[in-house]
N, C-alpha and C positions, 0 to 999 in steps of 0.2 A: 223558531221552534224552541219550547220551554226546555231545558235539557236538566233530569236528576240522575242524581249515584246515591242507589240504594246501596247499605253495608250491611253486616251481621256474618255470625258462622261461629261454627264450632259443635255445633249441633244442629239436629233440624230445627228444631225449636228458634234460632234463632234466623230461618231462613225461610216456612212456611210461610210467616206473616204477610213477607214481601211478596211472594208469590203472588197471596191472594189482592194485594193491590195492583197486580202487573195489568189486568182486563181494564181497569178503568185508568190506569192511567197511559195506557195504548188509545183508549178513546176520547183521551182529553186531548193526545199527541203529543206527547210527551217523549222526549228520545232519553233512552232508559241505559243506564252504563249500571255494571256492577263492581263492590272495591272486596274481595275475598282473600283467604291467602292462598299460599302455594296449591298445598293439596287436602283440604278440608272438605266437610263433606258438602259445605256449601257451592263448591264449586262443582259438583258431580249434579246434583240438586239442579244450579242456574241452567247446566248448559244445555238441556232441552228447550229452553226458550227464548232461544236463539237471542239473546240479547250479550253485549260486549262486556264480557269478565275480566278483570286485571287485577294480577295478582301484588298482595304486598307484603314481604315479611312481618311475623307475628309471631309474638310471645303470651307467656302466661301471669300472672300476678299472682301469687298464693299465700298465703297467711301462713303455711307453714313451712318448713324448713327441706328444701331438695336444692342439689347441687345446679339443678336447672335454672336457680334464683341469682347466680351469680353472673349468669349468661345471658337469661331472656331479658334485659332493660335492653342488651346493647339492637338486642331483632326488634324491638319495639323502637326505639328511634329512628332503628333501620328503614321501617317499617313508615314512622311517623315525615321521612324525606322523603320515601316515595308516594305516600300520599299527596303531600304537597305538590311534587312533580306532577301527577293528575290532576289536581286542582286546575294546575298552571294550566296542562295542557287542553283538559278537557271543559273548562271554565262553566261548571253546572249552578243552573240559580239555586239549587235547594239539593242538601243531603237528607234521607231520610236513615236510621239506623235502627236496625233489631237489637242492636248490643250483641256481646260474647269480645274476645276480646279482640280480635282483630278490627271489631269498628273504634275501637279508643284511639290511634292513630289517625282516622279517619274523620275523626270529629276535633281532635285538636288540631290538625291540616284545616279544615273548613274556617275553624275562627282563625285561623293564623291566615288565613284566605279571606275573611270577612265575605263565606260564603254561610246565610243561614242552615241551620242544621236542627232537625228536629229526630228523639229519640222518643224508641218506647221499651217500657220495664212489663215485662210477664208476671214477673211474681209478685207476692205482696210486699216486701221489704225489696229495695233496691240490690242488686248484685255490687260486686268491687267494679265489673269494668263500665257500668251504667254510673255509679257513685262516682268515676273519675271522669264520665263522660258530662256530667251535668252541667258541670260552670259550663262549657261551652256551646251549650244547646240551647236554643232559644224558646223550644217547647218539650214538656217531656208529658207524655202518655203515659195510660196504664190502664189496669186492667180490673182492679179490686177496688171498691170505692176507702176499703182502708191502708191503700197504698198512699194515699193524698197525702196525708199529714205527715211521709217521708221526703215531702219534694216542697221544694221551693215555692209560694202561693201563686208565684206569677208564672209560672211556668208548668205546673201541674193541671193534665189535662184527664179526665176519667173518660177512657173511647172505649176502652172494651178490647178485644183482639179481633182483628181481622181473619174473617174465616173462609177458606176457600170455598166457592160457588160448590165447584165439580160435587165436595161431600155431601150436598143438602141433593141429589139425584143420583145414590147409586140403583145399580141393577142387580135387584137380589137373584133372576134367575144365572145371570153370568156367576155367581160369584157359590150357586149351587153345584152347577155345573164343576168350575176351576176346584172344588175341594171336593169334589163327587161327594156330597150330602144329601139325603134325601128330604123332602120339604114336612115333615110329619113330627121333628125333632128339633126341639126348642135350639137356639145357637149364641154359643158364646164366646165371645171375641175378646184377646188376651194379648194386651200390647204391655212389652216391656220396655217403652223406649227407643229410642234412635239406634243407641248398640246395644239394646236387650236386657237384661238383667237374669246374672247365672243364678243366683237365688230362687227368683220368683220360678222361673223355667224349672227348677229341679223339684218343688211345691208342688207346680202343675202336673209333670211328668207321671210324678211319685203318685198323683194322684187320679192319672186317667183309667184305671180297672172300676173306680168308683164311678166319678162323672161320665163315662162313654155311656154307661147304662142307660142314664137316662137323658143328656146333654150330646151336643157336638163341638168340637172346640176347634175352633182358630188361632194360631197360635203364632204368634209374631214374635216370633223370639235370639231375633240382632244377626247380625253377620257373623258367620263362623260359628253359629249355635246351635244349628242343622244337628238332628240324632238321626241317623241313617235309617237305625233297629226302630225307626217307630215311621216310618216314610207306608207302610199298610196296614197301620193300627185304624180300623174301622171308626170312624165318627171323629177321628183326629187329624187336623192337615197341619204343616208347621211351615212358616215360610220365613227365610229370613227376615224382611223388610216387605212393604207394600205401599207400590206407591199408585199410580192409577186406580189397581185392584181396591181400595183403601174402602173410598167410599160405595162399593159392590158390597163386602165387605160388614160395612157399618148398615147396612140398608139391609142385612139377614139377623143381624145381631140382636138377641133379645136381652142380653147384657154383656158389659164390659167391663174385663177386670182391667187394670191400669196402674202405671205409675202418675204420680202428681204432676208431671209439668204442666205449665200455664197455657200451652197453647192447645196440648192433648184435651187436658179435663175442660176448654172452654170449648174446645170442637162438640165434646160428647155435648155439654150442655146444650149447647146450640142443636144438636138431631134431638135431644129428649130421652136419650137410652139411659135405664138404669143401670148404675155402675158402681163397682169396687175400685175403691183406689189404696193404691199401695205406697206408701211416698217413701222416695231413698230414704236411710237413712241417717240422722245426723250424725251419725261417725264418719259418712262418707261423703258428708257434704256439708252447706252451711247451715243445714233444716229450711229452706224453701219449701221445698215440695207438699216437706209435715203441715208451713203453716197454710200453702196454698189448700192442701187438702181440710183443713180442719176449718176454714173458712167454707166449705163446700159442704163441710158436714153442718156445718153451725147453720147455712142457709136451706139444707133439706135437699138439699142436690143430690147427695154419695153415700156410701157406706164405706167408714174407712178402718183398714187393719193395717197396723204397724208392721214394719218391718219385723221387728224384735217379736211380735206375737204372729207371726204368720206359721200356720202350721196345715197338716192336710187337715185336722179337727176345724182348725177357727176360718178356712178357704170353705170346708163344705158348708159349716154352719152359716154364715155372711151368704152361701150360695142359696141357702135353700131359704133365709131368712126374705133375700130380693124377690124370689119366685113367689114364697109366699103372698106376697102383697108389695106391688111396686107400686102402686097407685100411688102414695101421698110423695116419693120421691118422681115422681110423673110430674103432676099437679105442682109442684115446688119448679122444677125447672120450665114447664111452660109457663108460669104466672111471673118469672125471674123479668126483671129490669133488665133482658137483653140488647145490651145496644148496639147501636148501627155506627158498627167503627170502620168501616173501610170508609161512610161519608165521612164520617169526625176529621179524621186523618187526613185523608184526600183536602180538603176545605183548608186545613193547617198548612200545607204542602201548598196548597194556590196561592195562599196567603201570601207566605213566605216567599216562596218564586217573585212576586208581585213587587215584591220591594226593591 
């Protein structure tokens, strides 16, 4: 039996992906380990599928200055001997990696292991812990075809992102029911990310006397982000997170507003919903999200408003702009070059094992 350790964490973003390859590589037989850290959210995420999670200590890399920076190298090498130790013990032909930073231990154990290892990059520009993951990757994925020219020729593979089955069937009347909506009122689904974003949720909030009128909104807005004073605000449901519920959810939704990660806005593309995307902004990040967003707007995907320009004027306006006429961002994502990356991947991954 072919045996892999799948890695990534740190967000969902970095743990979906693997999910969506677990169906077929159960039916290839494949006996499937996971390498996560302590208590991340990846490890809450694995362990409904009943597959063996081990945990390893894990740090952060940060370009900017926190007293954290003096401490996380030593959880990171911590980190990097107990991976090795797994290696040792659990002797897998082939690591696959989402990146974040707990797989960087995990992929320099593999080559110190001279076990193959193949990663994949979400955004368009490569992160720090995928940039220190590369030398030792023997293939590295992605997701935007102008991500290429950031990787190595020999090793750069354009797959797409792997997208869970489950989303592409949900049940719009389960998901009328769970928010008590009635079916006569257009619906708009409002994800802000894996832990939410306080910003965008207070835009929305401020703005449901306007949109309940004539919209119903969904609203996903992080753990801990629950507002009690609106749990019977008619035409409004708020949940922290959704995970089953997700694609019920997505199957009512006649638009989504959003933040930019790579694996969110490639999900929506993949169902065809018109959508608003909001990407972090680069104060609080490295501008990913702006550029993955602005490549979505460049291809006729999105409609995207900046962080900095979000307001309840430029959220109605962008709202009533998609209702107006979604067709040509309709036509734009079904006519997209979407590709079939769970095969891509999967094929890399037999490859590799093979050797």
């Amino acid at each position: 039996m072919k045996r892999i350790i799948l890695t990534g964490g740190g967000t969902a973003g970095h743990v979906t992906p693997n999910i969506a390859l677990l169906p077929k590589l159960k039916s290839l037989g494949y006996d499937i380990h996971y390498i996560g850290s302590y208590q991340g959210i990846e490890k809450k995420l694995i362990e409904e599928y009943d597959i063996p999670y081990h945990s390893i200590s894990s740090g952060k890399f940060r370009r900017y200055f926190d007293i954290k920076n003096f401490t996380d190298p030593f959880k990171v090498l911590k980190g990097y001997a107990q991976a090795i130790r797994w290696m040792k013990k659990l002797k897998p032909d082939v690591i696959f990696s989402k990146g974040g930073f707990v797989s960087v231990p995990v992929i320099l154990a593999a080559k110190h292991c001279k076990i193959p290892a193949i990663i994949h990059e979400s955004d368009l520009t490569p992160g720090l812990a995928n940039k220190l993951a590369i030398p030792a990757a023997q293939k590295v994925c992605c997701n935007f075809p102008e991500t290429v020219k950031y990787l190595p020729p020999e090793k750069a593979v354009l797959s797409g992102s792997p997208i869970r089955k489950e989303l592409l069937s949900g049940n719009p009347v389960r998901a009328l029911e769970l928010c008590h909506f009635t079916a006569n009122k257009k619906v708009i689904l409002v994800v802000g990310g894996s832990t939410g974003s306080q910003f965008i949720n207070k835009v929305i909030r401020e703005s449901l006397p306007e949109l309940c009128q004539t919209y119903q909104i969904i609203h996903l807005c992080g753990k801990g982000n629950l507002d009690p004073s609106l749990d019977n605000y008619n035409g409004y449901a708020q949940f922290e997170y959704a995970k089953k519920e997700l694609s019920d959810f997505f199957a009512i939704s006649d638009l989504v507003i959003s933040r930019a990660g790579a694996n969110a806005i490639c999900e929506i593309l993949a169902l065809h919903i018109p959508n608003i995307l909001i990407p972090l902004s680069a104060n609080a990040s490295r501008g990913d999200q702006i550029l993955n967003a602005r490549s979505f707007e460049k291809q006729g995907f999105s409609y995207v408003i900046e962080e900095e320009q979000l307001t309840k004027d430029s959220l109605s306006n962008a709202i009533q702009h998609m209702f107006h006429d979604p067709t040509p961002y309709m036509h734009a994502m079904e006519n997209s070059q979407q590709l079939n990356s769970i095969d891509t991947i999967i094929q890399l991954i037999e490859e590799a094992a093979a050797k």
